[in-house]
Structure formats: structure tokens, C-alpha cells
C-alpha positions in Angstrom: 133.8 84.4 69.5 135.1 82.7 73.0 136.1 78.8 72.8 136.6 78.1 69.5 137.8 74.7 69.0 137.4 74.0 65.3 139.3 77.0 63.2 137.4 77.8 59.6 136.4 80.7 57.6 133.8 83.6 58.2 132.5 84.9 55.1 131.1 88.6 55.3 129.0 90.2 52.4 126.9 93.0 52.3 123.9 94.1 49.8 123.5 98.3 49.0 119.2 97.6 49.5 116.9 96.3 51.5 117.2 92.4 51.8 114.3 90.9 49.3 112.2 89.2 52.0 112.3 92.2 53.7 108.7 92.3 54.2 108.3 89.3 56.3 110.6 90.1 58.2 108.8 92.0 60.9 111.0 95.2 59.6 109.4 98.3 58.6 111.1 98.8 54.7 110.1 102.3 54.9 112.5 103.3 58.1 115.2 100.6 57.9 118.6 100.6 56.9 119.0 99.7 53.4 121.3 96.8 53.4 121.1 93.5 54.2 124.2 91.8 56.0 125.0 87.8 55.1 127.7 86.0 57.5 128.6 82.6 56.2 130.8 80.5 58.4 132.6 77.3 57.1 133.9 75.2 59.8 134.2 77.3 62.7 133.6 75.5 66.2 132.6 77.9 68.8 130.2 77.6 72.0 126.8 78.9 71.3 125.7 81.8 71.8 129.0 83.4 72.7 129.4 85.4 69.2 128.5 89.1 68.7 128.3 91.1 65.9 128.4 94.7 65.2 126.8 95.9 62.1 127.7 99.6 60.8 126.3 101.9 58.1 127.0 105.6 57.0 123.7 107.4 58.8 120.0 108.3 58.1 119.4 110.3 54.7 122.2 108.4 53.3 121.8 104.6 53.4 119.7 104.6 56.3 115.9 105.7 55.6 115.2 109.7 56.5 112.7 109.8 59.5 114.0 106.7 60.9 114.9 106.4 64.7 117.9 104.3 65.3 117.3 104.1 68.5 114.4 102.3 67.7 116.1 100.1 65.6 116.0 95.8 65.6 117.7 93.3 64.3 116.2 90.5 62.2 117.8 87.0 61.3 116.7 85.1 58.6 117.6 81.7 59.3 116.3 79.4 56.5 112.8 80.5 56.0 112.1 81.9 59.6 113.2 85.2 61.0 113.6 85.9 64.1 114.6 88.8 66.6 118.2 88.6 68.5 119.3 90.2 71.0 120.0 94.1 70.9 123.0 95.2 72.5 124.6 98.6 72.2 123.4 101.2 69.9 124.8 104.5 67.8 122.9 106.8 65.1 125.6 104.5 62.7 126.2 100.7 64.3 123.9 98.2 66.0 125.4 95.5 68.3 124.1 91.9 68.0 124.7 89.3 71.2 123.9 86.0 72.0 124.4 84.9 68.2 124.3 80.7 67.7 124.5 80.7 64.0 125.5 82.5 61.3 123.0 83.8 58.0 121.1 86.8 56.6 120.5 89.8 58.7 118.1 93.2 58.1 118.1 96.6 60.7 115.3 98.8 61.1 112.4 99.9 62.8 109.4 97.1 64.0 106.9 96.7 60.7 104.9 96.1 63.9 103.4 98.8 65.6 100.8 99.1 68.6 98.3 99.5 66.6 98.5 97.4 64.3 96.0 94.1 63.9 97.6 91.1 65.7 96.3 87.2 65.1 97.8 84.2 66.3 100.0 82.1 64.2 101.0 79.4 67.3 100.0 78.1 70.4 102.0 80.2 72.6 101.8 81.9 75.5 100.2 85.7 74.8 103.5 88.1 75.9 105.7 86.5 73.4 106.0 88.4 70.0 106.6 84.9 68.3 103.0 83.9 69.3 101.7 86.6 66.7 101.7 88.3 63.8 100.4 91.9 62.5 99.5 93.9 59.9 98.8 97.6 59.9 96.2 96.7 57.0 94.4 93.3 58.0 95.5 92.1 54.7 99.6 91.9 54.6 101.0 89.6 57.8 104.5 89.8 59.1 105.8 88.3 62.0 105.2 90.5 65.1 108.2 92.4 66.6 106.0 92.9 69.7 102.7 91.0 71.8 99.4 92.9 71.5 97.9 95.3 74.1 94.8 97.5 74.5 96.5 100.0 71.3 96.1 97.5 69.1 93.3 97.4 66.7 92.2 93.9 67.2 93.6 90.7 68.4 92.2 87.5 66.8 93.3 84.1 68.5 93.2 81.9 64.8 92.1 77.9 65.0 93.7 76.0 66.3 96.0 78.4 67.8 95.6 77.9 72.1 97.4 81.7 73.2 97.4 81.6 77.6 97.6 85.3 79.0 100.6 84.4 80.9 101.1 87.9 82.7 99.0 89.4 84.8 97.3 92.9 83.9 97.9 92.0 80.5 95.8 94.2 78.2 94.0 94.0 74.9 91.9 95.7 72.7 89.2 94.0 71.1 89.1 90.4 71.2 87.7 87.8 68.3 88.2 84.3 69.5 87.9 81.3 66.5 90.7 79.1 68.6 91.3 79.0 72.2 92.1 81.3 75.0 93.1 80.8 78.3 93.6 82.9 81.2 96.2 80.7 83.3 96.2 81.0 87.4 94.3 84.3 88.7 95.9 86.7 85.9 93.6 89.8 85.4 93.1 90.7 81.5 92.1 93.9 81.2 89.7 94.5 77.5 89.0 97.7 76.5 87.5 96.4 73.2 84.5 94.3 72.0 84.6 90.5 73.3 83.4 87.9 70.6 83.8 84.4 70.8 83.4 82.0 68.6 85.7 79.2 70.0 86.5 78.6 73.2 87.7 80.2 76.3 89.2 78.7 79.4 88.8 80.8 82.5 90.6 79.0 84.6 90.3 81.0 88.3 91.5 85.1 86.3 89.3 87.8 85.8 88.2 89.7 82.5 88.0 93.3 83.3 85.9 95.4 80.8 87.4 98.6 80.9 86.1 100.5 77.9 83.1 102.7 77.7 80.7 100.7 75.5 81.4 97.3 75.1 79.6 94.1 73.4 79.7 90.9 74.5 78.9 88.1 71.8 80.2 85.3 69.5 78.6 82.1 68.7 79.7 80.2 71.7 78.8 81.6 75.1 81.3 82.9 77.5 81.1 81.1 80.9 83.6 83.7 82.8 85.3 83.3 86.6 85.3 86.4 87.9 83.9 89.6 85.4 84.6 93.5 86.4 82.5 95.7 84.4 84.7 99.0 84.7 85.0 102.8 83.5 81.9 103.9 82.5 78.9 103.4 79.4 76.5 100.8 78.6 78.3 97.1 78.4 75.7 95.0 75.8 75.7 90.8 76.3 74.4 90.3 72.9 75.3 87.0 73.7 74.8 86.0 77.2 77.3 85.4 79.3 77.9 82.9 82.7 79.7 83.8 85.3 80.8 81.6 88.6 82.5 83.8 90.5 82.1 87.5 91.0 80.8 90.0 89.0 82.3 93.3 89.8 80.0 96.5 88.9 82.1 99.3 88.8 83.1 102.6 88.3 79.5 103.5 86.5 79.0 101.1 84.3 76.0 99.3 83.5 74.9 95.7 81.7 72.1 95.2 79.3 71.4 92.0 81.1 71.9 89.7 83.5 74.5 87.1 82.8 74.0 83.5 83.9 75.0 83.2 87.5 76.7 80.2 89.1 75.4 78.4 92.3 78.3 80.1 94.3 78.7 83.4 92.0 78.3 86.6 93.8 77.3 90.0 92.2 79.5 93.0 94.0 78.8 96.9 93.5 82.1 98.3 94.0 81.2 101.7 92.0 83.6 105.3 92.2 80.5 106.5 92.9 76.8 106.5 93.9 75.1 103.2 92.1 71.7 102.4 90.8 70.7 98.3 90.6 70.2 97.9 86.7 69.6 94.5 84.8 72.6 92.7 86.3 70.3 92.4 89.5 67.6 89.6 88.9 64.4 89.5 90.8 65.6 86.9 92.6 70.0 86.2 92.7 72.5 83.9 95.3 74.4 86.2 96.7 74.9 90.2 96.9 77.4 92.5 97.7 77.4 96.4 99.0 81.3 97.4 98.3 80.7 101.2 97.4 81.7 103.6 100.4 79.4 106.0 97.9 76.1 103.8 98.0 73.6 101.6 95.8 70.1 102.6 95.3 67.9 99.4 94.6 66.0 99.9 91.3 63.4 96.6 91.9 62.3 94.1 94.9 65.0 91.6 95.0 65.3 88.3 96.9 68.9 87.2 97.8 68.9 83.2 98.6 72.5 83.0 99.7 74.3 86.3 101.7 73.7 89.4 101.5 76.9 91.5 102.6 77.5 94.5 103.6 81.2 95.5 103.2 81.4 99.2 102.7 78.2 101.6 101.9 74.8 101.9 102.0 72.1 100.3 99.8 68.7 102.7 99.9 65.4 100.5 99.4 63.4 103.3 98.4 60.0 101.8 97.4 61.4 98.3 97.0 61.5 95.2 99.3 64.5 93.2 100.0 64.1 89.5 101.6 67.7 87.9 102.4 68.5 84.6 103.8 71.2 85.8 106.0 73.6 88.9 106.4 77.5 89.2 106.7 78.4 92.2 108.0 76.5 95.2 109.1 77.4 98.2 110.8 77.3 102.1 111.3 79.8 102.0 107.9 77.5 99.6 106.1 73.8 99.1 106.5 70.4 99.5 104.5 68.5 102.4 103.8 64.3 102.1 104.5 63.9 105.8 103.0 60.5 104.7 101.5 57.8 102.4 101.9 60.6 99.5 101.0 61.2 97.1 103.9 63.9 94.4 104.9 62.6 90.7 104.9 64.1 88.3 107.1 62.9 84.9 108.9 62.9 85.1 112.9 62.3 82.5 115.1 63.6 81.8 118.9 67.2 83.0 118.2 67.4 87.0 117.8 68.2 88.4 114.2 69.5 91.9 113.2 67.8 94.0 110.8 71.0 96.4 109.6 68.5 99.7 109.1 68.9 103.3 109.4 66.3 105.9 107.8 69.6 108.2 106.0 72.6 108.3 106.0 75.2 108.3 109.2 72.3 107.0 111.0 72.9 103.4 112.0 69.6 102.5 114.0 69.2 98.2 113.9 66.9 96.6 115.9 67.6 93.2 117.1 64.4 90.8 117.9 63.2 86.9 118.4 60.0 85.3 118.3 59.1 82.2 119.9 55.6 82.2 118.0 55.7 81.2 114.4 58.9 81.2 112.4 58.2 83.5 109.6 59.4 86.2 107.8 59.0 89.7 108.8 59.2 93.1 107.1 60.6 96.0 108.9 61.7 99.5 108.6 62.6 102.6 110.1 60.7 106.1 109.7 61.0 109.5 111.2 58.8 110.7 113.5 58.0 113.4 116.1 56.6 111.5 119.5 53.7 114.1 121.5 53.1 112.0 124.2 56.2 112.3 126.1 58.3 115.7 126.7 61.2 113.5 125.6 61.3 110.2 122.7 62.7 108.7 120.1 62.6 110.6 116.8 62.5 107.4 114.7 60.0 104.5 114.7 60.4 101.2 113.7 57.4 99.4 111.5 57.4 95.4 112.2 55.3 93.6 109.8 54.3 89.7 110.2 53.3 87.5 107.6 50.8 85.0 109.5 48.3 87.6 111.4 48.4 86.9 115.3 51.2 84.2 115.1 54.2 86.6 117.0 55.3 86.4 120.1 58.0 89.2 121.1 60.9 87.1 123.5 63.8 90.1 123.0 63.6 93.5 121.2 67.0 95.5 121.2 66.5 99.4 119.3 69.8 101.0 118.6 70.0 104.3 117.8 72.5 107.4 117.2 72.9 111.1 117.8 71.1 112.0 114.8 68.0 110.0 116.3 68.7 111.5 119.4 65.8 112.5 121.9 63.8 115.2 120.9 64.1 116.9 124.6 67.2 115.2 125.8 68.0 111.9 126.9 65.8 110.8 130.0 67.4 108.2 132.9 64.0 106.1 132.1 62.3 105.3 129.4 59.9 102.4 128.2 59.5 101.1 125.1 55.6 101.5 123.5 54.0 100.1 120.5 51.0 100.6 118.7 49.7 99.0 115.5 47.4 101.9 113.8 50.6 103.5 112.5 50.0 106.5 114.7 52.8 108.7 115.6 52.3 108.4 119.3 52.4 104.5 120.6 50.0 104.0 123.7 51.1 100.5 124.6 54.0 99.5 126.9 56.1 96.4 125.4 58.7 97.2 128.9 58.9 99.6 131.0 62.3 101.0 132.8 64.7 101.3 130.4 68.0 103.1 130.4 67.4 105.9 127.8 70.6 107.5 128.4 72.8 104.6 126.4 72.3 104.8 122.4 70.9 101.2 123.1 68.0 99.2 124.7 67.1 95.2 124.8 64.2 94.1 127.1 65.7 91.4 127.9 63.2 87.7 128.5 59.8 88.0 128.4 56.7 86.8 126.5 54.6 89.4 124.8 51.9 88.2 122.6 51.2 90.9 120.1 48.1 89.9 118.1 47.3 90.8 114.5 50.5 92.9 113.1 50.3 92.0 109.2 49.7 95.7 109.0 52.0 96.9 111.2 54.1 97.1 114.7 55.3 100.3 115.3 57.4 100.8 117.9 59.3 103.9 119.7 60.9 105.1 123.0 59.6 107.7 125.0 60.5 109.2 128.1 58.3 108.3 131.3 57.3 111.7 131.9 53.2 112.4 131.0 53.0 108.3 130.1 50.7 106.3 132.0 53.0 103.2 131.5 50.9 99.7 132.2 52.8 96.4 131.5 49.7 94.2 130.2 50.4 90.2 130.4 46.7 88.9 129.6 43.5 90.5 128.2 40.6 88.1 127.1 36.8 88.7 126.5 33.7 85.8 127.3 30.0 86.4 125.7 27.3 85.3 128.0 24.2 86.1 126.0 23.7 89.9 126.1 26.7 90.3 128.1 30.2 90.6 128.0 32.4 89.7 130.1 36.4 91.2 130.6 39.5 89.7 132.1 43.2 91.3 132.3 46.3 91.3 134.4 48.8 93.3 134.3 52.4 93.4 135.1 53.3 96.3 136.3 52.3 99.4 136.5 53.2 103.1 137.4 51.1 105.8 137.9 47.8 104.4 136.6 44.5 105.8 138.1 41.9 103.7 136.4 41.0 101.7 133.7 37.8 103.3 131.6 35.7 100.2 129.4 34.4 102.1 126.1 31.5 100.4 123.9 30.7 101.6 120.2 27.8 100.6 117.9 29.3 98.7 114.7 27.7 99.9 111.8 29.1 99.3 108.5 27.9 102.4 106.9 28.9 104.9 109.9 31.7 107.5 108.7 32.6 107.8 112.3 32.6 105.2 115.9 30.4 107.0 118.4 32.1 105.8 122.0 30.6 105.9 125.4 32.0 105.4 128.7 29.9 102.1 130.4 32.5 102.4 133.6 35.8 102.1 134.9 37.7 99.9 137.3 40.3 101.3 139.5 44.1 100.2 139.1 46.8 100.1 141.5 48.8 103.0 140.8 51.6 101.5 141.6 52.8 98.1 141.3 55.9 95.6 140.0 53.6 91.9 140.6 50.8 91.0 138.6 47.3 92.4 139.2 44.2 90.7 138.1 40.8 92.8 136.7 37.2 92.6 135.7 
């Protein structure tokens, strides 16, 4: 003792056995020292918590159990009907020291009853890391008090009614999870589960995450989880026998997969962060608020999917393959982050008057966007990138990029900007000119100039202002650069048609032009049942060759 002001008598006693309430004790009677200590103090005055007490026996195999550990050894005080754990001081394989003693009554040394792996249930509200919150049983049948909190080597954790347990620290872990009381995650703590989650009470999220880090996992319970953020880890199946909700984010990774999609918030975002390559499952929805590409390693998208919030692109590649992807708007987008058009699949976004990015590229390490407004109709347009081999030109593009409206004849081109990279390099070399062509029968090699006089030896283009009216393209725009060499380039601003009777009147202008010799009218028969057009030559006008001002024909 320090400070005592009161003298009086302590009163020491000792038993040769266990002490009889040994078993709720939280002491394991099969590796403890078999006696049980009694201190009895009449009228001693001393400040609290200043008294320690040493308590010795002969050794294990005598009156200690054989196989016991004493360094594993506790101390339980039995003060009335409660026992509880003091503090531990110094140890030997023959004496454990007690500190921080405030009273004086029955005491029992020994290893925890409580081990990992035990079953642990609430028996107070209390906060989760706190042995006194719980108590276990290596049977589900016989409780004790818990000499320890639970974590993911325990065999399950059951949160009892009316019990409310908070998960006070963060990276807390548990094994499987029964709730019939309440939980609570407090702050941003992450719990990590590595069992099954059912809940049957309630559970408070607060702004934590859950992180599901077994390999198959269930989800259910008779209430319905409503979770901040979710992480579906590690690998194997994760099954939402009951469904879940979830306003925040919900973390795909490592390989794991859902059985179904939960219950997204209005703000709730789901995120593929995978360790590696990723395939969309039955978390992704036909139709979701936001999406994220977090996986350096890349997502493959399993079904058409239209994203009404953002779509970001962190970190990786998502590949469309044969599936369509319409998005609001984009955050992010780069040579490190971009989408994949390695099929028939195309990127759907709305342009009007201000110029919008389509991230594409055809594979990967092959960032190749193209940037473009409209001042026609504000609509959406499907576009890709494909690989191609150009033929009209000793030098072009070896990519192509398909531009699909949805109202037929409603687009009118103001600003086109292709980027490219060295894998889409030019097939002979990089030429100091180059125009930009388009054609819309899908062909390989485009015939009609969009601009003329570009600088092909940047990885970049834009055609700056201009006003191209583009007609019918619901099927397709495809557009390229080539080099100038072998092209007859002809900028074409008007071209409209007048029936008079039997004849036919033509009107065109152009805008510039460079090394065109002529133009040659054609005329064909139509007849619906004709495998092939028969053309003839009716007679040709001549151009100017050369010119940068408009030129009218007829």
C-alpha cells in the first residue's frame, strides 16, 4: 500500500483447489493454478488503486495444472458476484504480480477460458474491443465472461437484444456476424468480416465500411442491411440472400463477385478496384448512378450499361467488347485510363455546340480520343475506334473512327480533334500534310475531305471552326487521316439537286481545292431487283485545280 491513513487488519487465506465459481470466471479450470487466494481487509484506509499483490505457488505438475503456460497466465477477482480482470504485472513460472488493486476479495490464476475461437455474444452495450462487452463459450452452450474481444478466429459473434456493441477501432475484425441487437460502426472505422453477415436487428452504418474479406460469403437476416461504404474483397462468390442497400461506394475487389445487385443510393458509386483483370457481373445494373474504373489491370463490360451520373476513369481500362456504354459525363480520361471499342460496342454521349471527349482507344497503350461539337441537333452519338489499313494514300492513319447519330441528317460538324499514338502511327511515316476524309459506307478508304492541310507530323489534329453538314450518318461516319500524296483533296461547302420535269439539275461550290482535274456526273437506273448499279458517265465539268476561295458549279 502507499497513504494509508486508517491502520486495520489484512486477512490472507488460501484454498489447495480451484475456487468453486471457477467456471464463470473467464479462467480455463483445466490450465490454472489450483488455488484460490481470499484477502479480507478490516479497516484499512489506503488510496485506491495503489495496492499490489503478489501471489505465489510451487510450479506446473504440482499445484499448477501440467500443460499450462504461466506466461499466459490472468488474474481473476471475484468481487461480490462479478469477476473481473486486473491488471498483470510481473510474471515467473511460480508468482504472478497484481497492480492497480482498489479492493480486497477472492482471486483465481490461470489461463483465459476464452480462446480465439471460441463463440462470443454480447452481454452489454459496450463498445466492441472491450473483453467486458462479451462473453464466450468454446461449446455455444456454457458462457463465461470473455477474457478477450472477438476477431475474425472466432467462430461466431452474436450482438444479443438489446445489447448496442460500436466497433470502436478501426480494422477491427470478425468472423461471422448474427445481429438480434444493434451494431454500430462509429466515425469511418473499417470492419473487416471474413464470415457470413445476418441481420436480424439493426445496424447503424454511420459513414465506416464493411469489408467482406472471405471467399464465399452470404448476406441475409430478416431486416435488410442499408450499408455506407461495402468492399467485396479476396476472392469467391459473395451471395445477398437478402438484399442489401448501399449509399456510398461499393468496392469490387480482388476477384470477387455478387449474386446481385444491391440497392444503390442516389449518390452511391460502384468502384472496380480488382488485383486483377475484372469482368462486370450482377453488381452492374443495366442502368446505375455512377461508375468507377480503379483497376490498373482492366474491366471487361459483360452487358450494355447506362451510367446517369459520372462515369470515372481513375486507373485502367474498361473493354466494351460487344456492349454499348451511354454516360452523362466523364471525370478523368487519359492514356492511363480510357475505354476499350475492341468490338462492335460503342461509347454514347450527348454533343451539342460545346466539344466533348470520347476517352477511346482500339487496345491497350493506345490512347486515340477524338474530341467533336455539333451545332446541329443535340443528341447522342455512338462512336468507336477500329483498325484499318488506308490504300488511298502512301501514308494514313491506321485507325478509323465510326461516328454514329441518332436523328438521321440532323449533325453539323463545328470542331473534330483525332488523337492518336505511336502504335496508330502512319503506315508509311508521318507526312508534313495531311487532310482529314470521311466516308459513310464503312469503307476502308474515305473519299471525302472534312479539312484539308493538316499537320500530320504532331500525334494530334483539330480543324478548327467550320460548318460541315454531313447528311444521313445513323449508319455511320467513318473518319481517318491520310497523307496528301495520290488524294484528289476537294473541300465541298454546298451540293444540292432541282427536278425540272425530265431533267435534273446540279449545284455545288466548293471550298478549296488541290489538284482536282474535273468533276465526272454518273447516272444509274434504280431497279429494285438489280444485284448490281450499272453507271454511265453523262459528262464532266472542269475544276480549278487549284484554289483556297469558293468556286461555284453546274
Amino acid at each position: 500500500f502507499t497513504n494509508v491513513t486508517v491502520a486495520g487488519t489484512l486477512t490472507g487465506s488460501v484454498t489447495g483447489a480451484d475456487h468453486s465459481l471457477i467456471s464463470t470466471s473467464g479462467i480455463n479450470a483445466a490450465k490454472s493454478v489450483n488455488h484460490a487466494w481470499t484477502l479480507t481487509n478490516t479497516g484499512i484506509t489506503f488510496s485506491s488503486g495503489t495496492a499490489t499483490v503478489t501471489l505465489n505457488w510451487v510450479g506446473v505438475g504440482t499445484d499448477a495444472d501440467a500443460g499450462s503456460t504461466p506466461a499466459n497466465y490472468i488474474v481473476a477477482k471475484l468481487d461480490g458476484s462479478t469477476w473481473t480482470n486486473p491488471t498483470v504485472g510481473a510474471k515467473t513460472s511460480t508468482s504472478i504480480g497484481v497492480t492497480g488493486i482498489t479492493s480486497f476479495s477472492d482471486f483465481q490464476v490461470g489461463e483465459a477460458a476464452t480462446i480465439p475461437s471460441d463463440y462470443f455474444r454480447s452481454v452489454t452495450t459496450g463498445i466492441w474491443s472491450t473483453a467486458s462487452t462479451w462473453q464466450s463459450s468454446s461449446d455455444n452452450i456454457t458462457w463465461g465472461p470473455a477474457a478477450l474481444a472477438p476477431t475474425n478466429l472466432a467462430n461466431s459473434i452474436t450482438i444479443q437484444n438489446p445489447n448496442t456493441v460500436t466497433v470502436d477501432v478501426d480494422g477491427q475484425t470478425a468472423s461471422s456476424i448474427i445481429i438480434v441487437g444493434t451494431l454500430t460502426n462509429s466515425a469511418s472505422n473499417n470492419l473487416n468480416v471474413s464470415g457470413n453477415w445476418t441481420n436480424n436487428g439493426t445496424f447503424t452504418p454511420v459513414t465506416g465500411t464493411i469489408t467482406f474479406t472471405g471467399t464465399s460469403q452470404t448476406i441475409d437476416g430478416s431486416a435488410s442491411t442499408t450499408f455506407n461504404n461495402l468492399t467485396l474483397s479476396n476472392n469467391g462468390l459473395k451471395t445477398f440472400s437478402t438484399i442489401p442497400a448501399v449509399n456510398g461506394i461499393l468496392s469490387m475487389e480482388g476477384t470477387a463477385t455478387a449474386s446481385a445487385a444491391p440497392t444503390y443510393g442516389g449518390s452511391a458509386i460502384l468502384q472496380y478496384k480488382g488485383s486483377g483483370s475484372q469482368t462486370t457481373g450482377s453488381e452492374l445494373p443495366a442502368s446505375i448512378n455512377n461508375l468507377t474504373i480503379y483497376n490498373p489491370n482492366g474491366v471487361a463490360l459483360s452487358g450494355s450499361t447506362i451510367v446517369n451520373g459520372t462515369f470515372a476513369l481513375t486507373s485502367g481500362n474498361i473493354s466494351l467488347g460487344t456492349n454499348n456504354l451511354t454516360v452523362s459525363s466523364i471525370s478523368g480520361g487519359s492514356s492511363a485510363s480510357y475505354v476499350i471499342t475492341d468490338g462492335i460496342g460503342t461509347l454514347i454521349q450527348n454533343v451539342g455546340t460545346s466539344p466533348v471527349t470520347f476517352p477511346i482507344g482500339f487496345v491497350a497503350s493506345d490512347y486515340t480520343p477524338i474530341t467533336f461539337s455539333n451545332t446541329g441537333t443535340l443528341q447522342n452519338y455512338n462512336v468507336r475506334i477500329r483498325s484499318v489499313t488506308p490504300s488511298l494514300s502512301t501514308s494514313g492513319l491506321d485507325r478509323q473512327w465510326i461516328v454514329k447519330e441518332t436523328n438521321a441528317g440532323t449533325t453539323i460538324l463545328s470542331l473534330v480533334t483525332l488523337t492518336w499514338t505511336a502504335t496508330s502511327a502512319y503506315t508509311l511515316g508521318n507526312p508534313p500534310s495531311c487532310d482529314m476524309v470521311e466516308n459513310i459506307t464503312g469503307s476502308v478508304d474515305p473519299y471525302y475531305a472534312i479539312k484539308t492541310g493538316l499537320d500530320g507530323t504532331s500525334s494530334s489534329v483539330t480543324t478548327g471552326s467550320m460548318s460541315y453538314p454531313l447528311g444521313d450518318i445513323t449508319t455511320g461516319l467513318y473518319i481517318t487521316l491520310v497523307g496528301q500524296v495520290g488524294l484528289v483533296p476537294v473541300e465541298l461547302s454546298t451540293f444540292a439537286s432541282a427536278v425540272n420535269g425530265r431533267n435534273i439539275s446540279l449545284n455545288w461550290e466548293t471550298k478549296t481545292e488541290k489538284n482536282s482535274d474535273r468533276f465526272v456526273i454518273e447516272r444509274t437506273k434504280i431497279d429494285a431487283s438489280a444485284v448490281t448499279l450499272n453507271w454511265e458517265t453523262v459528262t464532266s465539268v472542269k475544276a480549278a485545280v487549284l484554289s483556297n476561295s469558293p468556286k461555284q458549279y453546274s
